[in-house]
N, C-alpha and C positions, 0 to 999 in steps of 0.2 A: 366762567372765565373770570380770571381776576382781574380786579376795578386798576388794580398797581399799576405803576408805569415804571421803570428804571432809568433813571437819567444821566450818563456821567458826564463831571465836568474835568474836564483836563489844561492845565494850567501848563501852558509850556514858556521858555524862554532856554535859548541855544542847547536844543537836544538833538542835535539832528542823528545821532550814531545811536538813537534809540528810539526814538519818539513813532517811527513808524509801528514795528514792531507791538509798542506799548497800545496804542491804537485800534490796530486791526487785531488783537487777540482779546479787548472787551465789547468790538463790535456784534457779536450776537447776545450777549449778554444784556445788553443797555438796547430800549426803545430808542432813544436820541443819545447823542454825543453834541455837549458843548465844549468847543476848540476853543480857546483863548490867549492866542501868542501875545507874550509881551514885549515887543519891539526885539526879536531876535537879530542878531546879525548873522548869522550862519545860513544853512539851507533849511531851518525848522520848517520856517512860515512856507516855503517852495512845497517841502513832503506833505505838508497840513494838508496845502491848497490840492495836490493831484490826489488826496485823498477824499476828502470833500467833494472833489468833483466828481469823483466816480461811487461814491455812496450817498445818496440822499440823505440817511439820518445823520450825517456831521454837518455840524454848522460854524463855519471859522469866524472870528473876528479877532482883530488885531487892536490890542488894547494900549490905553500910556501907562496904566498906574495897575499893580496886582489888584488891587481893590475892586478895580471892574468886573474880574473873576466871579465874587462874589453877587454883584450887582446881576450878572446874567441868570441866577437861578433863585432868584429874589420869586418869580411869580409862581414858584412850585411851592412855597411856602403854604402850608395849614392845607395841601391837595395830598391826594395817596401816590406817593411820590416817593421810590429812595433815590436818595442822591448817592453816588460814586462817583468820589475824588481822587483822580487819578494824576501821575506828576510823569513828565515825560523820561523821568527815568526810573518809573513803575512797567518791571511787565508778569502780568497776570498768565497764570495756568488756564488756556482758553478751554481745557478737557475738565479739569472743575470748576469751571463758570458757568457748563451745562448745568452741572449739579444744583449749584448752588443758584442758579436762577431759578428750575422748578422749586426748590426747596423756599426760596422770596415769596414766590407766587402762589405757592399751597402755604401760608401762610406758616411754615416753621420758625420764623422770627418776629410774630406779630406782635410778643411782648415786651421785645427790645428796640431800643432808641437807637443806637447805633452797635456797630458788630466791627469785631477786630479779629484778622483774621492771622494765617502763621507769614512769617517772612523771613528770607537770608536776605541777610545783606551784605552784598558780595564784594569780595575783595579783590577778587580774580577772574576769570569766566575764559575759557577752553572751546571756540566755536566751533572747533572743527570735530573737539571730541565730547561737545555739549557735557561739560563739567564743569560746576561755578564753585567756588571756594567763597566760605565768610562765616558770616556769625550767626546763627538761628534767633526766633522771638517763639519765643522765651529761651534764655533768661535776658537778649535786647530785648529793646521796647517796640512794638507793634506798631507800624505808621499806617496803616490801612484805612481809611475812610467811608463807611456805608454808615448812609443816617436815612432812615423814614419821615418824611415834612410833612406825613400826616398827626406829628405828635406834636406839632409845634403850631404859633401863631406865628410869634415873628423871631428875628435873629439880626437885632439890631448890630451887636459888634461883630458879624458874622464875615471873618477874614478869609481871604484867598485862599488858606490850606483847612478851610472848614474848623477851624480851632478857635478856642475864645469863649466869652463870656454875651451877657446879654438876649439872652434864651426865655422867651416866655411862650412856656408850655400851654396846652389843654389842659380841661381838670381831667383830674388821674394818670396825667402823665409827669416824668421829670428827670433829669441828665442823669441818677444815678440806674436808666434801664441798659444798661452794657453789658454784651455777651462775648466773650472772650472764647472765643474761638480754639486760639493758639495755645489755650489752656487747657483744651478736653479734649483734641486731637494731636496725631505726633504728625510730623512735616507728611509723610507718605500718605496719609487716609484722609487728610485734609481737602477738601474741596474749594478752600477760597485760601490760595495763596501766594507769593506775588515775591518776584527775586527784584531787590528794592537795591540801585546803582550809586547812593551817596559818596563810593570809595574807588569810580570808575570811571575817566574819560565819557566824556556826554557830548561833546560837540567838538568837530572839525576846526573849529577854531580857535579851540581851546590851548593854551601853551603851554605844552610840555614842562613839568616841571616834580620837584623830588613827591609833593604831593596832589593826589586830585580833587583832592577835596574841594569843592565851591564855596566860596561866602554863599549864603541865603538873601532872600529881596532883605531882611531885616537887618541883616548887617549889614549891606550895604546901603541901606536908607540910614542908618545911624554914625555912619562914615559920612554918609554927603552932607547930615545934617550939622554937621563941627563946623561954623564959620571960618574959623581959621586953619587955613593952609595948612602949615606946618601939623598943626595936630590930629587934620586927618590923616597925613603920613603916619605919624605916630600911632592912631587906632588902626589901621592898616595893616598896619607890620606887625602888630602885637598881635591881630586876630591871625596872621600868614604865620608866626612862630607857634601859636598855640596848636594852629592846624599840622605844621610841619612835626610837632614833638606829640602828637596824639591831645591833646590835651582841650582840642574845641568842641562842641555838645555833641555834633556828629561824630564825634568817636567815643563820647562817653557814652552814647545811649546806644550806637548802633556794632559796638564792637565790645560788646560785654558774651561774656561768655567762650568755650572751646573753638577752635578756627574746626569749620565743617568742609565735607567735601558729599555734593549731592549730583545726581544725573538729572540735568533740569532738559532732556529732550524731547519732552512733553508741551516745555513754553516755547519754542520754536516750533511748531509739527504746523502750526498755522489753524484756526479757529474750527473749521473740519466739523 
């Protein structure tokens, strides 16, 4: 048996039109699920909580600051431990996360530090005729999160969406062990991949509008951080125009490349 444990941590705030979904399709995947609402106003924290309560390995708490995200998986650090970071408007192929768990567990990734896997990022998505529309990785950027904390000591800057600097390794190991998954398999034969919603309605109380794009917790901490009034209007609306004309990071990284049309009725079929 293997010593590993899988762990994900899941970072929500107003997801609720996905966050179940995202959830229950890496619940056999992951030994434990860390929940970590951050002060949702919609029904996130409500689906969390009836989730939680009927599965033992989730464990919710309701956080003030993203930072705490990080804080809850602090004590897996330098243990055989991968961590998976998952974002409520991540949902994972629960048919190969069978795969891709034996493959953790028989150790086919024991020389990599973290692993990226394929993703659309969808534009569109057809519930009734399970057909997503968007842009493949490669040639966007891959936002996948699986890291092994048996390779590491600590991870002092170690931020809410597992990114950053501040990483001090074990001897013989170090951040450039990365396996790119998305590189050596095409979307269909892939086992670990995940229809990623940055360009999609997330929450119920979300306000309709020409674009859906979200500011991030960072741009919105960098907005509250402007003393003066008047000029966080000003950074406000120039982030909303950048977003409206394509032109904010989330369209640059995640809409590169041909617009796809895939059958994802594998990621609804439910965990099975």
């Amino acid at each position: 048996m293997s010593p590993f444990q899988i762990v994900g941590s899941v970072q929500v705030r107003n997801e609720d039109i996905y966050v179940e979904q995202a959830i229950l399709n890496i619940l056999d995947f992951c030994d434990k699920v860390i929940v970590t609402d951050h002060q949702s106003t919609d029904r996130t924290f409500e689906i969390c909580k009836r989730l939680a309560d009927k599965h033992p390995k989730i464990a919710l708490s309701s956080i003030q600051s993203p930072r705490e995200a990080a804080i809850a998986i602090e004590p897996f650090f330098a243990t055989d431990t991968w961590i998976f970071g998952v974002d409520g408007d991540e949902i994972y192929d629960p048919q190969g996360l069978k795969i891709m768990r034996r493959q953790l567990l028989e150790g086919a990734f024991a020389k990599d530090f973290c692993v990226f896997g394929n993703v659309l990022n969808v534009t569109s998505l057809d519930m009734k005729r399970k057909i997503a529309r968007g842009h493949l990785a490669p040639p966007s950027r891959s936002m996948t999160t699986l890291y092994t904390f048996s390779m590491i000591e600590s991870w002092t800057n170690c931020p809410e969406r597992l990114l950053g600097d501040g990483l001090t390794f074990k001897d013989g190991f170090d951040a450039n062990l990365r396996r790119y998954l998305h590189e050596e398999l095409d979307w269909e034969t892939s086992p670990f991949r995940c229809l990623h919603m940055p360009f999609m309605k997330r929450s119920s109380a979300q306000k309709i509008r020409l674009s859906r794009t979200r500011l991030n917790p960072d741009e919105i901490n960098l907005i509250a951080s402007e003393p003066n009034g008047f000029m966080r209007l000003i950074r406000r609306a120039r982030l909303q125009i950048m977003v409206l004309f394509g032109r904010d990071w989330k369209s640059r990284k995640y809409r590169r490349g041909p617009r796809v049309e895939k059958d994802v009725s594998s990621f609804f079929s439910g965990p099975g």
